[in-house]
MILUMDREN-885535 format. One record per residue: x, y, z of N, C-alpha, C in turn; residue in one letter; residue number from 1. Coordinates in steps of 0.001 Angstrom, whole numbers, m for minus. Atoms other than C-alpha are relative to their C-alpha. Layout:
! residues N
PT    neast   nnorth      nup   caeast  canorth     caup    ceast   cnorth      cup  res    n
PT        X        Y        Z        X        Y        Z        X        Y        Z    A  NUM
...
***
This chain:
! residues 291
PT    neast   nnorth      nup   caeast  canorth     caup    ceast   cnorth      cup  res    n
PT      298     m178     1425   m22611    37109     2081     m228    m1376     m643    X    1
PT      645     1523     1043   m24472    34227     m104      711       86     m879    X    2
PT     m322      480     1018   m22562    32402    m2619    m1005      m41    m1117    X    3
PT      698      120     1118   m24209    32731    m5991       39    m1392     m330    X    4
PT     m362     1129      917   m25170    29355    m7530     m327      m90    m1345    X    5
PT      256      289     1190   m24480    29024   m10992     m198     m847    m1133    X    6
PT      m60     1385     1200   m24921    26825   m13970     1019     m821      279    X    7
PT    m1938     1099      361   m21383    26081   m14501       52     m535     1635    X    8
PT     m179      991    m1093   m21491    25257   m10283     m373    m1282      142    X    9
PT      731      823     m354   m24556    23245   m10515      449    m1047    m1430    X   10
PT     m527      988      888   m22623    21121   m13634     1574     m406     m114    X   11
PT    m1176      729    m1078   m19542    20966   m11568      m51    m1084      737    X   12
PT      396      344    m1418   m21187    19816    m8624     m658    m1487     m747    X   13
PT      592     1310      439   m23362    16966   m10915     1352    m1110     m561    X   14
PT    m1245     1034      611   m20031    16051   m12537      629     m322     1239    X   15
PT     m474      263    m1895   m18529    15782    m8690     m693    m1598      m71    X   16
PT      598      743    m1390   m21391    13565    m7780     m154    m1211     m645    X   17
PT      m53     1466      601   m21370    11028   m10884     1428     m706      453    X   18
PT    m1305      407     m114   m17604    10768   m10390     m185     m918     1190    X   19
PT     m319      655     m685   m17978     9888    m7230    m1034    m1405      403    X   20
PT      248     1360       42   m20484     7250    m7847      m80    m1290     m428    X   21
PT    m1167      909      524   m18292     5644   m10167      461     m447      977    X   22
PT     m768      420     m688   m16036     5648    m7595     m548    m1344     1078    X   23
PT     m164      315    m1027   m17968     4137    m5095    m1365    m1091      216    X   24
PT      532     1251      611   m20798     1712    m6929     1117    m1477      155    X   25
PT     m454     1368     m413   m18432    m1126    m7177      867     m154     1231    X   26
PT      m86        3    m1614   m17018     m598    m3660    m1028     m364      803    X   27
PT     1420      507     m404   m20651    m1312    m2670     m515     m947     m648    X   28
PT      388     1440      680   m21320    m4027    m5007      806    m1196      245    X   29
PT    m1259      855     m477   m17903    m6104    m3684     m632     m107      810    X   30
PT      685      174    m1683   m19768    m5320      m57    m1099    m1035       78    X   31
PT     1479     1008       55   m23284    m6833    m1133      470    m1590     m418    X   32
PT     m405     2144      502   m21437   m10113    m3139      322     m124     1129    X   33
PT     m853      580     m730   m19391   m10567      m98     m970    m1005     1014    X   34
PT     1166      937    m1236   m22891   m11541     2013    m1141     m681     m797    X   35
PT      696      950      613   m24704   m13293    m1207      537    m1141       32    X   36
PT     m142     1729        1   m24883   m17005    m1143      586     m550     m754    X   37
PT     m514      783      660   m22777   m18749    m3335    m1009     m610     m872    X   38
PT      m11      822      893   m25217   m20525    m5146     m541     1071     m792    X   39
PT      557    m1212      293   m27239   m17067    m5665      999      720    m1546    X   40
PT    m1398     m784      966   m24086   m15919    m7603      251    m1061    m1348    X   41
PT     m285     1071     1101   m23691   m19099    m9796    m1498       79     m594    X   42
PT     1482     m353      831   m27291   m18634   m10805     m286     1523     m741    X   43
PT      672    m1670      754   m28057   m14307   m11345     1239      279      m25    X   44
PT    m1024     m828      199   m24384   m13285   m11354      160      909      972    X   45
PT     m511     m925     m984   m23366   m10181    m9335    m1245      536      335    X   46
PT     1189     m530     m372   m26284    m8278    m8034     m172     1288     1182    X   47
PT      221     m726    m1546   m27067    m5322    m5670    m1188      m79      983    X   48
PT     1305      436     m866   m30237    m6352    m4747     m272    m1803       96    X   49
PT      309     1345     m266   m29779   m10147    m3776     m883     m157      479    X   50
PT     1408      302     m278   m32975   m12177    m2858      215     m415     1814    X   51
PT     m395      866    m1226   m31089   m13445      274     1463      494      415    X   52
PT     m938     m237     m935   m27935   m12558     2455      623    m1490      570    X   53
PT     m697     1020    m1233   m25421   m14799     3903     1243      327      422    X   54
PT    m1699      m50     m584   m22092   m15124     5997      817     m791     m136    X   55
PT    m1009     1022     m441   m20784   m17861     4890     1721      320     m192    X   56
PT    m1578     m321      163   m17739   m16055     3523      672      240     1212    X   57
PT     m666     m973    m1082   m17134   m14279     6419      494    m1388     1267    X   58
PT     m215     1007    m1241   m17426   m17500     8860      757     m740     m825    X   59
PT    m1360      660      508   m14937   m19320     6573     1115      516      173    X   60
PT    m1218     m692     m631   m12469   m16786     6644      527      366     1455    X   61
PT     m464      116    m1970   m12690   m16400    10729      m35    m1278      647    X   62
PT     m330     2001     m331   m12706   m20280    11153      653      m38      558    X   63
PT    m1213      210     m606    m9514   m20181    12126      m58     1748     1112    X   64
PT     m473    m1152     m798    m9936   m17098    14289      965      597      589    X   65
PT    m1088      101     m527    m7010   m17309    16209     1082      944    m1015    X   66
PT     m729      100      679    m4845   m17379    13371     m147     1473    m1156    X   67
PT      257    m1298      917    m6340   m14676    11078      517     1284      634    X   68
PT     m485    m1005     m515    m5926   m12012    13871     1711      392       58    X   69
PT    m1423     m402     m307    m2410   m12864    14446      513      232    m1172    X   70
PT     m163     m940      844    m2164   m12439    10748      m40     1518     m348    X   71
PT      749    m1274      184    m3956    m9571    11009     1557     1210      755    X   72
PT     m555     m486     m689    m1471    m8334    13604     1407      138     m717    X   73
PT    m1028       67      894     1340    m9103    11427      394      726     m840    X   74
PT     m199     m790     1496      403    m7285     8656     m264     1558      758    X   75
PT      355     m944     m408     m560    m4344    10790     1380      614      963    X   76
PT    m1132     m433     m784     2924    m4347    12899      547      203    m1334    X   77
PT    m1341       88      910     5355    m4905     9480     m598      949     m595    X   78
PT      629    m1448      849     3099    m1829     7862      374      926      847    X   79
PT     m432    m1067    m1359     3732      352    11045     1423      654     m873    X   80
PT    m1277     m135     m258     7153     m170    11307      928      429    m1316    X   81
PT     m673      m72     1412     8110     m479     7517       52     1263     m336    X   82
PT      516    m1182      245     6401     2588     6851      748     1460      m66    X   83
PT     m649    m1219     m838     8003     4893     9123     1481     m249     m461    X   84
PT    m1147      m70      334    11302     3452     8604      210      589    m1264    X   85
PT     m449     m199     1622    11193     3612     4695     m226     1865     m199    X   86
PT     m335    m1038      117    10159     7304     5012     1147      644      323    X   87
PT    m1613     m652     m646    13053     8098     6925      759      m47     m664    X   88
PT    m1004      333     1091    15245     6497     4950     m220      873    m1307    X   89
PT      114      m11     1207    14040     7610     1694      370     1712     m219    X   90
PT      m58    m1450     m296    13693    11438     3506     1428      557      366    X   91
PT    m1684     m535     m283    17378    11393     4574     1052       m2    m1168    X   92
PT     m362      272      872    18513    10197     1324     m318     1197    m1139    X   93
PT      664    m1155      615    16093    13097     m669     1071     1152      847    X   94
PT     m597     m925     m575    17742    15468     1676     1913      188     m550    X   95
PT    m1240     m219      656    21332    14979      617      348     m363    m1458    X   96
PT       24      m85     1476    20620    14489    m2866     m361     1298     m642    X   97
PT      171    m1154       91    19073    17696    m2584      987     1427      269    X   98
PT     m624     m594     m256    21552    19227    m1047     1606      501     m442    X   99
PT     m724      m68      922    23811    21305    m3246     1956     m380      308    X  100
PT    m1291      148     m699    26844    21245     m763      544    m1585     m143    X  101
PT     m601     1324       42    26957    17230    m1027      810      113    m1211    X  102
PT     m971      111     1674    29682    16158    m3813     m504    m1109     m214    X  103
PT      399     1351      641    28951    13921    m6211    m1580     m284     m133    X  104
PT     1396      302     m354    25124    13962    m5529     m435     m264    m1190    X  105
PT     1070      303     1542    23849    13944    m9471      973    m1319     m295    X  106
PT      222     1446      393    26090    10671    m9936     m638     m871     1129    X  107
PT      600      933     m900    24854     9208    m7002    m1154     m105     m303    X  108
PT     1571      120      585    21336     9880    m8318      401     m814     m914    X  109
PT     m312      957     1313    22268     8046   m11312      282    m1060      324    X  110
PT     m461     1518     m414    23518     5048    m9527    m1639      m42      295    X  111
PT     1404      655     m542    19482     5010    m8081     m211       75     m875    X  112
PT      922       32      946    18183     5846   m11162      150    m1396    m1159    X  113
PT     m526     1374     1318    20066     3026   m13421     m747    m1358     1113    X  114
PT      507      839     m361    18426     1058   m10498    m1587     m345     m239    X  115
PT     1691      m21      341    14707     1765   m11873       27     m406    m1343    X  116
PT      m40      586     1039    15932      397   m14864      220    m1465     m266    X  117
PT      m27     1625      315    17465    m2745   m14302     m184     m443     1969    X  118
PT       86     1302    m1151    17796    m5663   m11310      466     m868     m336    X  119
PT     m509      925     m437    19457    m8389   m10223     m733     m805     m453    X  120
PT     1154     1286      237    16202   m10774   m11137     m247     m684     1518    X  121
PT      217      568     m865    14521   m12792    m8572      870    m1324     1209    X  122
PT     m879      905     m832    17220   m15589    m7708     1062      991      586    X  123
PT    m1554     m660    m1278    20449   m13307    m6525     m918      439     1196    X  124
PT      692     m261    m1547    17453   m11480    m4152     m445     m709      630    X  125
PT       93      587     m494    16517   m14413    m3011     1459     m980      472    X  126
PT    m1209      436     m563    19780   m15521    m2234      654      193      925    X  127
PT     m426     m796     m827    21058   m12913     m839     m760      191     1265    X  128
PT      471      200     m836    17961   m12632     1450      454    m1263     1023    X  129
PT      m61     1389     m789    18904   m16507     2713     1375      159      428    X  130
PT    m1261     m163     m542    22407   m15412     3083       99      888     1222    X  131
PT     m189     m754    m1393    22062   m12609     5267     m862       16     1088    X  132
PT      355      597    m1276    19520   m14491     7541    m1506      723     m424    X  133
PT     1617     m499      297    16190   m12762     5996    m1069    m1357     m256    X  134
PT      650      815      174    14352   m15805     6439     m696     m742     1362    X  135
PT      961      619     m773    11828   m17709     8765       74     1199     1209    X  136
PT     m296     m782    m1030    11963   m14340    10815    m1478     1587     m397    X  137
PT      864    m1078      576     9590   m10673    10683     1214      967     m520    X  138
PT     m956      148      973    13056    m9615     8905      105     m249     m932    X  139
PT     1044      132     1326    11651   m11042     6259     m798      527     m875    X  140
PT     1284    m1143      408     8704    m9500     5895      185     1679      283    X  141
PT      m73    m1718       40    10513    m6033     6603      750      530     m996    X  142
PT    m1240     m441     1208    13800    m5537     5071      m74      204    m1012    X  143
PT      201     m321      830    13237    m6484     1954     m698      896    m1178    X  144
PT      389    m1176      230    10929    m3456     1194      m17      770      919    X  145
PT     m398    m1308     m922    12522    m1478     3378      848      717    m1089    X  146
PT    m1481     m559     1123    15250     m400      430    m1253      929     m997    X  147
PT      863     m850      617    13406     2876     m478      241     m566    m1928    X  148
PT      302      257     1755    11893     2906    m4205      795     1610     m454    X  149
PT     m821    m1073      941    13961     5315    m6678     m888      966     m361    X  150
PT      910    m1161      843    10572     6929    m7792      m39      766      865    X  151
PT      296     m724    m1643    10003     7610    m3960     1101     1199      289    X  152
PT    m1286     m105     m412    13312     8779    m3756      297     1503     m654    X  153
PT     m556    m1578     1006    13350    11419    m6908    m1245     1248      446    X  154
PT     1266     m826     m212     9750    12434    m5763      721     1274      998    X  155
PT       92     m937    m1200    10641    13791    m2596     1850      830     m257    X  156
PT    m1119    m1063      305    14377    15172    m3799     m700     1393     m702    X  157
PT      594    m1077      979    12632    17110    m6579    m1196     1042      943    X  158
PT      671     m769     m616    10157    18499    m3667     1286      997     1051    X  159
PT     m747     m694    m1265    12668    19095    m1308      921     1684     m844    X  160
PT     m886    m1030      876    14799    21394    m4312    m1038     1170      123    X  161
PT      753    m1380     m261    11789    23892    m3938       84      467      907    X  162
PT     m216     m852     m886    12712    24768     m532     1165     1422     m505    X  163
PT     m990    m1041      m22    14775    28008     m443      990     m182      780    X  164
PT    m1153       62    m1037    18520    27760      136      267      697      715    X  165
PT     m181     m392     m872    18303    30436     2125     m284     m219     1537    X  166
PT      116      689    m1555    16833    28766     5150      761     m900      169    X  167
PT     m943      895     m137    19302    26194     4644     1715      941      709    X  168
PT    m1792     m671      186    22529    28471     4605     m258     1047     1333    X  169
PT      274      m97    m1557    20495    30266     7891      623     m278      942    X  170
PT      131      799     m716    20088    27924     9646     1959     m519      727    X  171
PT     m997      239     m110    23709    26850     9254     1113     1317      548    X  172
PT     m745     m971     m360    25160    30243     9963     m142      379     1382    X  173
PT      474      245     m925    23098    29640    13251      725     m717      999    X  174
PT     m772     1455     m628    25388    26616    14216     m917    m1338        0    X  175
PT      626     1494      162    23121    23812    12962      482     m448    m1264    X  176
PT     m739     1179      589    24344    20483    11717     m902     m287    m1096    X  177
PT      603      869      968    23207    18757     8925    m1316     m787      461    X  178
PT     1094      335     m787    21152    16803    10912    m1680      897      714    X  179
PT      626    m1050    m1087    19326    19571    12748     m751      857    m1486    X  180
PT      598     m408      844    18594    21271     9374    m1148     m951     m810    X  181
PT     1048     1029      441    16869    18035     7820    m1049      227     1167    X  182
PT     1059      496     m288    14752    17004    10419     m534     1408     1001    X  183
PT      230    m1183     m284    14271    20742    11789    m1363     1345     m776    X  184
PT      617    m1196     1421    13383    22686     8565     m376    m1097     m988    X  185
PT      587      844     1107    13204    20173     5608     m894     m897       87    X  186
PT      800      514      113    11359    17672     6705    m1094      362       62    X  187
PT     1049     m465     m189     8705    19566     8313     m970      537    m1393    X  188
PT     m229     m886     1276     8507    21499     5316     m500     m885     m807    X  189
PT      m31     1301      937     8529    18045     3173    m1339     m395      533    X  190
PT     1210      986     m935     5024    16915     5299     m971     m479    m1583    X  191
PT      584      255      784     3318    16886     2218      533    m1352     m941    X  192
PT     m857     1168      882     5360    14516       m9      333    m1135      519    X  193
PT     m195     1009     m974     6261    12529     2886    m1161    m1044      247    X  194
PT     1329      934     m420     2852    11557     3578     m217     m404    m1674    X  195
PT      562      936     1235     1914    10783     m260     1121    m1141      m38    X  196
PT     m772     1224     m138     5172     8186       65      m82     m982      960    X  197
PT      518      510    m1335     4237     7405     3235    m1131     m820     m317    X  198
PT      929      791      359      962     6001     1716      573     m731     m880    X  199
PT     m943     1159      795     2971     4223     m818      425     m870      132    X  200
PT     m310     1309    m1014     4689     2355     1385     m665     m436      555    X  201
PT      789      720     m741     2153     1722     3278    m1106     m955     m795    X  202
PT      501     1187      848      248      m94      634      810     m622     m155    X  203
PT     m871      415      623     3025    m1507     m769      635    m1226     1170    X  204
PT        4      883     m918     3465    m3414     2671    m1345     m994      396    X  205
PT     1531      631     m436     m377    m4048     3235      272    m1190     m822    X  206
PT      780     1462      675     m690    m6072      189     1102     m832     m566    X  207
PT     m993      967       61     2740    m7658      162     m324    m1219      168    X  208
PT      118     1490       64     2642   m11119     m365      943    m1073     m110    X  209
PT    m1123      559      809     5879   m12202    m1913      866     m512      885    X  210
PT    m1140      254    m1041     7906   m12059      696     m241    m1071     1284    X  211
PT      448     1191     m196     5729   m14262     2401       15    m1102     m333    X  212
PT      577     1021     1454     5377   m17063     m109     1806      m15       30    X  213
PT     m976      112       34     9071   m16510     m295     1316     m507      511    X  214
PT    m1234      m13     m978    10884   m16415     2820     m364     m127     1184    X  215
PT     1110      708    m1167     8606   m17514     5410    m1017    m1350     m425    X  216
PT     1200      784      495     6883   m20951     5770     m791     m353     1488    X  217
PT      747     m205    m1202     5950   m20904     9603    m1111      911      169    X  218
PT     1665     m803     m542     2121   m20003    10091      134     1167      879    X  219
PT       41     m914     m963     3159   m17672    12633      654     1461     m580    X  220
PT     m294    m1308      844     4673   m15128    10202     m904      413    m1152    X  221
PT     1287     m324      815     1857   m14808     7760     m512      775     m150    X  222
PT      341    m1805      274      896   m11246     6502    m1229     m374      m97    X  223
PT     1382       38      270    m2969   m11331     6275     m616     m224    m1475    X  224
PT     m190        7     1868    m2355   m11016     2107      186    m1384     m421    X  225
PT     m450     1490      483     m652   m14257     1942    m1375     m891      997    X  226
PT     1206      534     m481    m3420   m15935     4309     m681      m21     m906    X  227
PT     1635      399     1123    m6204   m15384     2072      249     m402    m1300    X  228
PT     m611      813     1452    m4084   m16069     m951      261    m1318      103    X  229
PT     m115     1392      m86    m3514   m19403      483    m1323     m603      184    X  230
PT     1881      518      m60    m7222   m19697     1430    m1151     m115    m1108    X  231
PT      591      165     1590    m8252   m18665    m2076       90    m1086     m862    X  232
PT     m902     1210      437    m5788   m21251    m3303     m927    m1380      368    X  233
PT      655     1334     m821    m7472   m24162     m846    m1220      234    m1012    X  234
PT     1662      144      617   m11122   m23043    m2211        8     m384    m1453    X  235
PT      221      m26     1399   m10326   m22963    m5790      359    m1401     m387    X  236
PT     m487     1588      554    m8564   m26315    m5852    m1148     m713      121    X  237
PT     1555      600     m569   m11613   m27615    m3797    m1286      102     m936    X  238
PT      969     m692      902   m13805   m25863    m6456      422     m931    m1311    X  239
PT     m217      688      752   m12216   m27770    m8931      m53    m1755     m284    X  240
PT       18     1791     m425   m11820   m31571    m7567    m1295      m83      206    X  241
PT     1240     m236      407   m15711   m30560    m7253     m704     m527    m1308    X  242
PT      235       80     1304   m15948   m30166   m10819      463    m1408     m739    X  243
PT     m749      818      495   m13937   m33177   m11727     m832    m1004      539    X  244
PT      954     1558     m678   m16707   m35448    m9731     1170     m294      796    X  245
PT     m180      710    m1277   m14168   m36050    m6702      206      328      878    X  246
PT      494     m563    m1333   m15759   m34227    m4074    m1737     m323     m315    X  247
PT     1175      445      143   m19220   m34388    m3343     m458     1573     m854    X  248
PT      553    m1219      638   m21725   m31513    m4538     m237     1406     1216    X  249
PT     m135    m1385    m1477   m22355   m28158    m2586      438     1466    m1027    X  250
PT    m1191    m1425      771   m21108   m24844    m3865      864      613     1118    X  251
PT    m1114     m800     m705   m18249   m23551    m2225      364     1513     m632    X  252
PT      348    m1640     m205   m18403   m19674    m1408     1292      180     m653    X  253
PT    m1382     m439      284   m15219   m18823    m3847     m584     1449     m777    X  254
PT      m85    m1455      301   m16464   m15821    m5304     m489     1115     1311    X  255
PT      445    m1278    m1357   m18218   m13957    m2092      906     m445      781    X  256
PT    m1536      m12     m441   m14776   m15175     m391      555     1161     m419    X  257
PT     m629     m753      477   m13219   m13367    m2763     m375     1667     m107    X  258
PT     1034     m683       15   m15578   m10709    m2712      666      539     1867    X  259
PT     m237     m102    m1159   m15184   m10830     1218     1503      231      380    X  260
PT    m1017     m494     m516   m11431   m10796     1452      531      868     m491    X  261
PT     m279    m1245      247   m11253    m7638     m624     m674     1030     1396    X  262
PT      609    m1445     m943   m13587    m5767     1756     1290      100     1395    X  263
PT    m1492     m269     m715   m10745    m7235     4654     1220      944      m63    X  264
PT    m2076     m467      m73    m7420    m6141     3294     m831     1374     m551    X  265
PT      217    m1059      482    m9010    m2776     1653     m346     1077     1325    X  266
PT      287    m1154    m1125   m10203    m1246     5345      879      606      334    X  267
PT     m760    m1262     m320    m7420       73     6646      889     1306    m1087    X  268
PT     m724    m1183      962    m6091     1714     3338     m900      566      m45    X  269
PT     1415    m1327      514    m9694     3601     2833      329      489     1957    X  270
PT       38     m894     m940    m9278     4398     6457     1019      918      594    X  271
PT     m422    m1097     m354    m6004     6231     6251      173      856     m936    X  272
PT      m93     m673     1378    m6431     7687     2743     m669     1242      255    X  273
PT      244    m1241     m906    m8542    10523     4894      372      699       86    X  274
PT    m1185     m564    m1093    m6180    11449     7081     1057      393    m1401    X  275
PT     m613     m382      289    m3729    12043     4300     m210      540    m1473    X  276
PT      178     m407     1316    m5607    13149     1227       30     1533     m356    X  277
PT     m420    m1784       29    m4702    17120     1562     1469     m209      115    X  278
PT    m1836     m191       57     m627    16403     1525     m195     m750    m1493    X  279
PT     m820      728      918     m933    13962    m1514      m39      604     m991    X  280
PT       93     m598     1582    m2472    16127    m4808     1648      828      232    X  281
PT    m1329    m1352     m246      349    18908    m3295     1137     m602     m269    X  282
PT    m1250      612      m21     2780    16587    m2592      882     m149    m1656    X  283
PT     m514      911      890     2892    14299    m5907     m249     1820    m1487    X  284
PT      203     m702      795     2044    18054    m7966     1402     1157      336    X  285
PT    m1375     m358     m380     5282    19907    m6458      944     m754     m465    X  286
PT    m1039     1168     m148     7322    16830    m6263      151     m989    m1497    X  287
PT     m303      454     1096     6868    15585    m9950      305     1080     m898    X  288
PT     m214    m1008      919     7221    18835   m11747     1212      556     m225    X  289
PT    m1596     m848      114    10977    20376   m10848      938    m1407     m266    X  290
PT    m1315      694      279    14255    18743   m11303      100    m1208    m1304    X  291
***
C-alpha cells in the first residue's frame, strides 16, 4: 500500500532538509578553510569556493607525526577506558539511589546534589590530585573525570525509577542479589540512558584539556586536545612577533590550522553519534521528566 504524500509531508520534509543544512553548511565550510591557503583567507575571508587548495595545515599539524599519533592514542585509550568506567560507576550509583529498599537514599542524593551547586575551587583539586599521586601519570588524565557528574547521576536514577518494582521484588524472590538484579534487569533495561551518558562522557574526555595543562608536563602524556592547544598557542605567538616586525614576513596558516584541528578532534564524536542516536532523544526524554 502507497503512502499518500501530502502538503503538510512535503513542508515537513522541506523543513527536515533546511534544518539539516543548517546543520551541516558550516561543518563543510570548517572542511574547505581547513585546505585554503592562508594568505587566501587574509585576503576574501572564509569561502566555499576557494580559488586554490592547500595542505599546509594539515602538514604542520603531522610534522611531528610520531608524536601526534601517540597523542592521538592517548586521547583515544583515556576516552575508552574513562567512558566505560564512569558509566558503571554512575549506573551502580543510579541503581541504589533508585532503589527504594536502600536507607537513606534521598539524603544521599542531596549530598550529590549540594555538589552541583558548590566546589572546592580549583586549588584544593589540584592539591589533592598531587597528593594522592594523580600526576605525571595516565591517572591523571583519568581519575579526575572519572567522579561521575550529579546531572549524569539524577538522569539515569530518574530513568531507572520508571522500571517496575515488580521485576525487582521478582527477581529477588528468585534468589538474586543486588548485584544480579542491576546488571541483569536494570541495566539492560537502562541501555538507553546509559548510552546518552555514555556520550557525555565520552566527549567530556575527548576534548579534555585541563587535566593536561594541569597535571601532566611529559610529552608522552598529551591528550590530542592539549597538543593542538599548545600548537595553536606556538602559531599565534609566532603570528604575533610577525606583526611586531620580529619575524620575517610569510603568513602563517593560523586560521586553516584552526580550521584543520577542528575537523581532527570532531571525527570520532560524529562517528559515534550514529551508533547511539536512537537511545539518546528516549533516554534524555524518560530520564529528565520523573522524579
Amino acid at each position: 500500500m502507497k503512502r499518500k504524500l501530502t502538503w503538510g509531508k512535503v513542508l515537513i520534509y522541506f523543513c527536515l532538509t533546511i534544518t539539516a543544512l543548517i546543520c551541516v553548511l558550516p561543518l563543510l565550510l570548517v572542511f574547505i578553510v581547513s585546505f585554503t591557503p592562508e594568505s587566501e583567507i587574509v585576503r576574501n575571508g572564509y569561502s566555499f569556493f576557494p580559488k586554490e587548495l592547500s595542505i599546509e595545515a594539515y602538514k604542520m599539524l603531522f610534522e611531528n607525526g610520531i608524536e601526534v599519533i601517540q597523542c592521538y592514542l592517548n586521547s583515544v585509550f583515556i576516552t575508552g577506558i574513562g567512558t566505560i568506567l564512569a558509566v558503571i560507576i554512575t549506573a551502580m550509583a543510579s541503581y541504589a539511589l533508585a532503589n527504594p529498599f536502600v536507607k537513606y537514599r534521598n539524603q544521599i542524593a542531596m549530598y550529590f546534589f549540594i555538589t552541583m551547586i558548590f566546589n572546592g575551587g580549583m586549588v584544593p583539586w589540584y592539591m589533592i590530585c598531587k597528593k594522592v599521586g594523580f600526576s605525571e601519570n595516565y591517572l591523571a588524565l583519568l581519575i579526575p573525570n572519572l567522579i561521575f557528574s550529579p546531572f549524569n547521576l539524577f538522569l539515569v536514577r530518574n530513568y531507572m525509577s520508571t522500571i517496575p518494582m515488580s521485576l525487582m521484588e521478582s527477581a529477588k524472590l528468585d534468589g538474586a542479589n543486588d548485584l544480579q538484579v542491576a546488571f541483569k534487569i536494570y541495566f539492560p533495561l537502562s541501555k538507553p540512558i546509559l548510552s546518552t551518558i555514555g556520550l557525555f562522557y565520552g566527549i567530556a574526555y575527548w576534548n579534555d584539556w585541563w587535566n593536561s595543562i594541569m597535571l601532566v608536563s611529559e610529552p608522552r602524556y598529551y591528550t590530542i586536545q592539549y597538543y593542538l592547544m599548545k600548537l595553536k598557542s606556538e602559531l599565534s605567538f609566532m603570528r604575533n612577533l610577525q606583526s611586531s616586525g620580529m619575524v620575517g614576513s610569510g603568513f602563517i596558516p593560523t586560521e586553516s590550522l584552526q580550521m584543520a584541528t577542528a575537523i581532527i578532534t570532531i571525527g570520532p564524536i560524529i562517528l559515534l553519534y550514529p551508533f547511539l542516536q536512537r537511545y539518546i532523544v528516549k533516554g534524555l526524554i524518560i530520564g529528565g521528566v520523573k522524579g
